[in-house]
C-alpha positions as CSV (number, residue, x, y, z in Angstrom):
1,X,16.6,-1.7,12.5
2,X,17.6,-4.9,11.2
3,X,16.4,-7.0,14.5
4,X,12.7,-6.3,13.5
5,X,12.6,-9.2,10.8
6,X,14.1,-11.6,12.9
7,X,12.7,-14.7,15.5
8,X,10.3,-13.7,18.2
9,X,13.2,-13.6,20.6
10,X,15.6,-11.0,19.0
11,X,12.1,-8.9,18.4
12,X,12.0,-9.0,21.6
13,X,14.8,-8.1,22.6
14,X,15.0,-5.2,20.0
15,X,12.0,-4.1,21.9
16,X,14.4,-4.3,25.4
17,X,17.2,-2.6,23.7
18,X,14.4,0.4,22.7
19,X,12.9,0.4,26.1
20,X,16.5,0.8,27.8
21,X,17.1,3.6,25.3
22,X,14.2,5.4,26.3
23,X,14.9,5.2,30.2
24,X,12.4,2.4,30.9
25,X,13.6,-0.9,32.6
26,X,15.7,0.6,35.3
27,X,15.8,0.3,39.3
28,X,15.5,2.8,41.7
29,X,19.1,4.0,41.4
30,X,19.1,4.0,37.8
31,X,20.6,0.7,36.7
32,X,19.1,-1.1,33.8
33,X,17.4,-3.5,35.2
34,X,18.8,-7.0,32.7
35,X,16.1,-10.2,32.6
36,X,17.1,-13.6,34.0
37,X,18.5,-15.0,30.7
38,X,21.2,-12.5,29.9
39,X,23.0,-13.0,33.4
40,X,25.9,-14.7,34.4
41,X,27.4,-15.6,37.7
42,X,30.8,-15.1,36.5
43,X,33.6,-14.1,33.9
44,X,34.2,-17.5,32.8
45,X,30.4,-17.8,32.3
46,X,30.5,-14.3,30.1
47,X,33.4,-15.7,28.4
48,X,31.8,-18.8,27.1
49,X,28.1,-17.7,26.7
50,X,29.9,-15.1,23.8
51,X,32.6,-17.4,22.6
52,X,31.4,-21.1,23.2
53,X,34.3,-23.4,22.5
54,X,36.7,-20.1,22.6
55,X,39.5,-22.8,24.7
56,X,39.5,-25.4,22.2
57,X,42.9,-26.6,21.1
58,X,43.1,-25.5,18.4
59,X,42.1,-22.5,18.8
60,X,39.3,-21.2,16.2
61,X,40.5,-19.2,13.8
62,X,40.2,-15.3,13.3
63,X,37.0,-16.1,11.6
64,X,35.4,-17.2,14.2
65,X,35.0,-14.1,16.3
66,X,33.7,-12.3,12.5
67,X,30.6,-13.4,14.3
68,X,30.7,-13.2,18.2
69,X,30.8,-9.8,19.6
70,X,30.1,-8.1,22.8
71,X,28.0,-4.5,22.2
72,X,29.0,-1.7,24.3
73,X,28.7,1.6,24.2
């Protein structure tokens, strides 16, 4: 997995993403339980947490979102 040689922070959370994949980190009624830093009160937050600067005129070009992506399954 390509997150084990980076900083200390995406090891860590490559160790979160492995935990959630093995059923660890969930409440009671089996929602993955997410740590204070990856909320967000809102859409707009969402929105500009993953594509900072996304309502800049100009807009950025198609480029731009080569790196910004949102990881679903």
């Amino acid at each position: 997995m390509c997150l084990d040689r980076g900083s200390a922070d995406v090891q860590q959370f490559s160790q979160w993403l492995l935990e959630v994949g093995h059923g660890q980190n969930m409440v009671d009624n089996a929602q993955i339980r997410l740590p204070e830093h990856m909320r967000v009160n809102n859409m707009e937050s969402l929105i500009e947490s993953i594509y900072p600067d996304v309502h800049v005129n100009p807009p950025p070009p198609p480029e731009y979102f080569l790196n910004q992506m949102i990881l679903a399954p």
